[in-house]
Backbone as JSON, one array per atom type, in Angstrom:
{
  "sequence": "XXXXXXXXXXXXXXXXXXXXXXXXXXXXXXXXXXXXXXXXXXXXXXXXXXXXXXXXXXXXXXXXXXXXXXXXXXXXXXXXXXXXXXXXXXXXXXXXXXXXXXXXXXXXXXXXXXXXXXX",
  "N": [[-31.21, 14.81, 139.57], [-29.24, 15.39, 136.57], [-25.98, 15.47, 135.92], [-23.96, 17.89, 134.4], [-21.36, 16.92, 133.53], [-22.03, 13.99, 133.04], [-24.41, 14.25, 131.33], [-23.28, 14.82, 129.08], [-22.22, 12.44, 128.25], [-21.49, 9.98, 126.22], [-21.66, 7.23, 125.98], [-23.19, 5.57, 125.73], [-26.02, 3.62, 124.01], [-28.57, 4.58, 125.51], [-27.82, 6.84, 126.53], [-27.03, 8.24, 124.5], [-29.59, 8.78, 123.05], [-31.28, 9.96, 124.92], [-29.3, 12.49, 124.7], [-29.7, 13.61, 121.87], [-32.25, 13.26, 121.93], [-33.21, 15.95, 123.88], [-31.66, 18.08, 122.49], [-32.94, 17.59, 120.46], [-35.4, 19.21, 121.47], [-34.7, 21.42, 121.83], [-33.63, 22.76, 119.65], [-36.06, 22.66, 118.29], [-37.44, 24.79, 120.14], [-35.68, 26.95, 119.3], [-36.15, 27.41, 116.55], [-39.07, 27.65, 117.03], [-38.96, 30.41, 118.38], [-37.56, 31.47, 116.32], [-39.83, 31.54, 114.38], [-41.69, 33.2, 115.47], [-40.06, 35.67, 115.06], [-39.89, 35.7, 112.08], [-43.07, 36.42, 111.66], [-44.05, 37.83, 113.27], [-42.76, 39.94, 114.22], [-41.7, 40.37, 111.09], [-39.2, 39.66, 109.85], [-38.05, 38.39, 107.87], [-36.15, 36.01, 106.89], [-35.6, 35.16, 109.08], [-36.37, 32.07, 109.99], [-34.12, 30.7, 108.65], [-31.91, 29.62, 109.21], [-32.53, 28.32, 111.89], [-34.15, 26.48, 111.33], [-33.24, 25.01, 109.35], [-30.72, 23.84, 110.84], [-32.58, 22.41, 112.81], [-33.81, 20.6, 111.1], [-32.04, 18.85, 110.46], [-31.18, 17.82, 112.82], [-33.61, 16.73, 113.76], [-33.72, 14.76, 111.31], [-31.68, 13.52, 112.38], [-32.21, 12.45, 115.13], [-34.69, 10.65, 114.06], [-32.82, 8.63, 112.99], [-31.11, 7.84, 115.33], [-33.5, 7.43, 116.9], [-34.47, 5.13, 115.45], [-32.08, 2.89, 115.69], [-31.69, 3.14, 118.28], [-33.92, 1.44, 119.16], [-33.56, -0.75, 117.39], [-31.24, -1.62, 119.4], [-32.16, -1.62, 121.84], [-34.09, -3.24, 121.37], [-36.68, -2.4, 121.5], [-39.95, -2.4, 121.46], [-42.45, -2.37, 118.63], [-44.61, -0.62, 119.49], [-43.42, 1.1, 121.3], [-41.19, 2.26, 119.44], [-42.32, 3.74, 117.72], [-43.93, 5.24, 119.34], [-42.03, 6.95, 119.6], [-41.01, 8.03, 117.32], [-42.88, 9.55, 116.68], [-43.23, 11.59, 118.7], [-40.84, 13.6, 117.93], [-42.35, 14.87, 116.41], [-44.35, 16.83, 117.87], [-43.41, 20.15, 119.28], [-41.4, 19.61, 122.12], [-41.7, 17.18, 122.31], [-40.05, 14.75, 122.18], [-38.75, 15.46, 124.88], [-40.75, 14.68, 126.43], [-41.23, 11.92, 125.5], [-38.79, 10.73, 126.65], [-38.56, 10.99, 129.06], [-40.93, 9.44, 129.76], [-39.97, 7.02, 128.61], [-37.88, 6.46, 130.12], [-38.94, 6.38, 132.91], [-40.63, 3.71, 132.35], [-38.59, 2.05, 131.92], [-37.29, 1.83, 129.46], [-35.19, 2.69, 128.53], [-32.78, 1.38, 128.98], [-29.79, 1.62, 131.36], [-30.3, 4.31, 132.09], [-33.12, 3.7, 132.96], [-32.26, 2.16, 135.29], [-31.73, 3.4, 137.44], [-32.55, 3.51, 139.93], [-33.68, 5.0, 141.0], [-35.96, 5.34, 139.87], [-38.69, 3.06, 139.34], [-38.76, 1.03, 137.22], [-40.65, -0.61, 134.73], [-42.04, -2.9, 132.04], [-44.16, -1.67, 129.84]],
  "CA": [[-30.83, 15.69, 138.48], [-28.6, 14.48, 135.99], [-25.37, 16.31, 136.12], [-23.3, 18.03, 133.0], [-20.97, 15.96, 132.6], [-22.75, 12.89, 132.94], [-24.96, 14.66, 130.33], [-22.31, 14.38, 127.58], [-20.94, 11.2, 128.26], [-22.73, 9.59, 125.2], [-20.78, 6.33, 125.94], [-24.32, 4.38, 125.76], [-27.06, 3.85, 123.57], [-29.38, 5.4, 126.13], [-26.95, 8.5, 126.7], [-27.0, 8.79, 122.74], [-30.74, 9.12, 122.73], [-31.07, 10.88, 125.43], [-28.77, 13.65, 124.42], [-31.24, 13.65, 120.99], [-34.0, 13.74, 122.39], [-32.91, 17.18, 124.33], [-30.91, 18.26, 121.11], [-34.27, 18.03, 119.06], [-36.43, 19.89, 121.67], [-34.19, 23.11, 121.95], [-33.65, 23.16, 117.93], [-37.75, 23.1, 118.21], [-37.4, 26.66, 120.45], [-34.81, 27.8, 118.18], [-37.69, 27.55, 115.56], [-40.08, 28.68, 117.47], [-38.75, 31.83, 118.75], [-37.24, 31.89, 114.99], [-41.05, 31.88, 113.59], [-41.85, 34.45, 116.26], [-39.95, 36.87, 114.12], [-40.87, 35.91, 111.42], [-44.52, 35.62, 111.36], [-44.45, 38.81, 114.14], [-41.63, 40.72, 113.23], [-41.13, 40.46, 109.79], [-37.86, 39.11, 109.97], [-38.49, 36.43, 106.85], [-34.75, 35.46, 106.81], [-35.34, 34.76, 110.57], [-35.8, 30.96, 110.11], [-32.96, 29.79, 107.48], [-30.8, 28.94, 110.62], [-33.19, 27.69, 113.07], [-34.99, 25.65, 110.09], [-31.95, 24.43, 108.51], [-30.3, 23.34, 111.65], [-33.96, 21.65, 113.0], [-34.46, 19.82, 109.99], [-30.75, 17.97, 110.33], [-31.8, 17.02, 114.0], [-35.06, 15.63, 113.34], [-33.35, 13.75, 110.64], [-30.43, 12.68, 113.77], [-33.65, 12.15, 116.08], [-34.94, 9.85, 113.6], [-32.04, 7.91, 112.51], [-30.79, 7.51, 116.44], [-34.36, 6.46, 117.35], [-34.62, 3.48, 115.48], [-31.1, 2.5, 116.07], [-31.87, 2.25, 119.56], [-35.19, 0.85, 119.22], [-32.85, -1.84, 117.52], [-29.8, -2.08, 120.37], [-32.19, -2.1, 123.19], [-35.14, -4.02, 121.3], [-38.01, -1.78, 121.5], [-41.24, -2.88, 120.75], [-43.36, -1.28, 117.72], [-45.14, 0.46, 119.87], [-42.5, 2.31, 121.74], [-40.57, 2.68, 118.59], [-43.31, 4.57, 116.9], [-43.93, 6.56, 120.48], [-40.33, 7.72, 120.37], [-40.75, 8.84, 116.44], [-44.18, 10.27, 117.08], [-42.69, 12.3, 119.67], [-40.33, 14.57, 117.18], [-43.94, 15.9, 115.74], [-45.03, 18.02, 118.31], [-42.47, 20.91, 120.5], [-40.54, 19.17, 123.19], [-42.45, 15.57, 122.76], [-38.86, 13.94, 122.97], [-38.8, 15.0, 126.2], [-41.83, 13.44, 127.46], [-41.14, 10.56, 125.59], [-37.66, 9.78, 126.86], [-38.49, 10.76, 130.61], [-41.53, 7.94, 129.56], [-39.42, 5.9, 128.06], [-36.47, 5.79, 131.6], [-39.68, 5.89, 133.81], [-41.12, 2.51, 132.09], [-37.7, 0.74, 131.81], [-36.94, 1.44, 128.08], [-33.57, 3.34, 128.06], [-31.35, 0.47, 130.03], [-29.05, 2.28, 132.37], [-30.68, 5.3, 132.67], [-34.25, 3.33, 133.48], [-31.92, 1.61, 136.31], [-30.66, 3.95, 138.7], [-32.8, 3.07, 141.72], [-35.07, 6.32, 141.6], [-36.87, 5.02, 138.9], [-39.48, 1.94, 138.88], [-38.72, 0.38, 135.39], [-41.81, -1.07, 134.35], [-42.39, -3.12, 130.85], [-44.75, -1.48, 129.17]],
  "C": [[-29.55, 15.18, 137.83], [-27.18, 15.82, 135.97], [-24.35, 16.44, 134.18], [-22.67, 17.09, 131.98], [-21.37, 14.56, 131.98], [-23.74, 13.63, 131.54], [-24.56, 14.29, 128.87], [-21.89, 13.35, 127.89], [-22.21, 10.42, 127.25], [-21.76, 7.88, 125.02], [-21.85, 4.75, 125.65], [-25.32, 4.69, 124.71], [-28.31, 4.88, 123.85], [-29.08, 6.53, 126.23], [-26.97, 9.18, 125.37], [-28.35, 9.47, 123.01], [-31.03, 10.16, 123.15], [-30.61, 12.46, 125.31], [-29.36, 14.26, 122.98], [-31.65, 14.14, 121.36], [-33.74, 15.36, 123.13], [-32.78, 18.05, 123.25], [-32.28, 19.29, 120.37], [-35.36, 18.96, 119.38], [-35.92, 21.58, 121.48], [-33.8, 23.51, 120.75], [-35.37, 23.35, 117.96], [-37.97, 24.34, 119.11], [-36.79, 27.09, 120.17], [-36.13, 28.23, 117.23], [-38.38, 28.01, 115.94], [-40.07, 30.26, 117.24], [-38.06, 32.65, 117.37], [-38.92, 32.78, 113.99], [-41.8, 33.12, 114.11], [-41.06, 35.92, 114.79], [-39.77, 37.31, 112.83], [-42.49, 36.19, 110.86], [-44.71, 37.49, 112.15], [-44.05, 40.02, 113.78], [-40.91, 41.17, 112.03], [-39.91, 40.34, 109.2], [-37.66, 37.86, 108.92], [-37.49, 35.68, 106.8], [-34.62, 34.53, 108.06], [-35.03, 32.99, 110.68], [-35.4, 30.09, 109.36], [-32.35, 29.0, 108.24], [-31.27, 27.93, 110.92], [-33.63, 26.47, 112.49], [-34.46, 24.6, 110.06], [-31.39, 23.22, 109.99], [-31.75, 22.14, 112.93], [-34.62, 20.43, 112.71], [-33.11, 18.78, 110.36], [-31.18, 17.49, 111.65], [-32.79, 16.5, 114.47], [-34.85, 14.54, 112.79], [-32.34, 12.58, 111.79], [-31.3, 11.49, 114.32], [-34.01, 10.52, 115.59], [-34.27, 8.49, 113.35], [-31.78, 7.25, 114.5], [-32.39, 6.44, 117.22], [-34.37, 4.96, 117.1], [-33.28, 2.51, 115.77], [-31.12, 1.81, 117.51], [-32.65, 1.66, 119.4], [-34.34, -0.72, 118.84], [-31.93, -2.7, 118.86], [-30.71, -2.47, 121.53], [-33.83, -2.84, 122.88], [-36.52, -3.58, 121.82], [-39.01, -2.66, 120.82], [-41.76, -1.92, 119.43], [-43.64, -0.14, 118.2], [-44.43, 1.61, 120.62], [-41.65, 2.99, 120.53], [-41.54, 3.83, 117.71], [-43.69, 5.5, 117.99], [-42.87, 7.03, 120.06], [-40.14, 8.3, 118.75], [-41.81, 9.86, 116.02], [-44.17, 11.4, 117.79], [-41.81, 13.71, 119.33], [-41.05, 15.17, 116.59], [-44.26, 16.69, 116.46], [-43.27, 18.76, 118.93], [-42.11, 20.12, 121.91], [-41.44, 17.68, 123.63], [-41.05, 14.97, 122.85], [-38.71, 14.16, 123.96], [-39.38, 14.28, 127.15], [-41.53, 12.26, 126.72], [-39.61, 10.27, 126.14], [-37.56, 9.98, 128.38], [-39.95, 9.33, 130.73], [-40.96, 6.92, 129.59], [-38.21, 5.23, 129.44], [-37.42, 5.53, 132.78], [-40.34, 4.35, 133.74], [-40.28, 1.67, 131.81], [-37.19, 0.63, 130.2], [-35.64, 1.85, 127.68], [-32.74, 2.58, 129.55], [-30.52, 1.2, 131.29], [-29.71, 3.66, 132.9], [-32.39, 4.61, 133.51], [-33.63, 2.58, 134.96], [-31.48, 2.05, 137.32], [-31.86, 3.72, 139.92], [-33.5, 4.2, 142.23], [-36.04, 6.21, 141.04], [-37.46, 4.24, 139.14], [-39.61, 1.78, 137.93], [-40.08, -0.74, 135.68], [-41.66, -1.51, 132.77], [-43.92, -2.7, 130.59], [-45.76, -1.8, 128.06]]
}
C-alpha cells in the first residue's frame, strides 16, 4: 500500500501520472454523484462544479499522459491505452495499476512486489 506521503511526492514522472490518474478518477465520482442529482434530483445546477472541474483534469490527464508516454518512451499502444482509459469511470486506475504491473511507470513498476513485464 502506497503510503500518503509517498503519494504526493510528485518528484517523478511516474509519481506525476500516477497522482493523475487518481485525480481524474475521483473528479469522474464527483460527476457522477453530481449527475445523480441532477438527472434524479433535479438539482440542474448540480454539475457546473463537478463538470467544470472534470473537464480541466481530463484536459491535465491528457496533457500529463503523453508527456510521460514521451519521458519514459511508451509505445503507441500503451500511449493510446493510457488516453483511452480517461473515457470510461475510473479506467486510469486500471490502466496505471496495468501500466506499474507490466513495467511501464519506471520506479513505481520496480519495487520488488511487482513483475515488470514489457508488454
Amino acid at each position: 500500500m502506497v503510503g500518503m506521503e509517498s503519494f504526493f511526492d510528485l518528484r517523478t514522472t511516474a509519481k506525476r501520472f500516477r497522482f493523475v490518474a487518481v485525480l481524474e478518477a475521483i473528479t469522474w465520482l464527483a460527476l457522477l454523484i453530481a449527475m445523480f442529482f441532477k438527472w434524479v434530483l433535479g438539482h440542474t445546477e448540480a454539475v457546473a462544479v463537478p463538470g467544470m472541474v472534470h473537464g480541466i483534469v481530463f484536459v491535465v490527464f491528457v496533457i500529463v499522459s503523453l508527456l510521460t508516454a514521451m519521458s519514459l518512451k511508451w509505445t503507441g499502444k500503451v500511449t493510446l491505452l493510457a488516453l483511452i482509459s480517461s473515457i470510461p469511470p475510473f479506467g486510469t486506475i486500471v490502466f496505471e495499476r496495468w501500466a506499474v504491473r507490466n513495467g511501464h511507470l519506471a520506479e513505481l513498476s520496480n519495487t520488488g512486489t511487482t513483475t515488470a513485464r514489457v508488454a
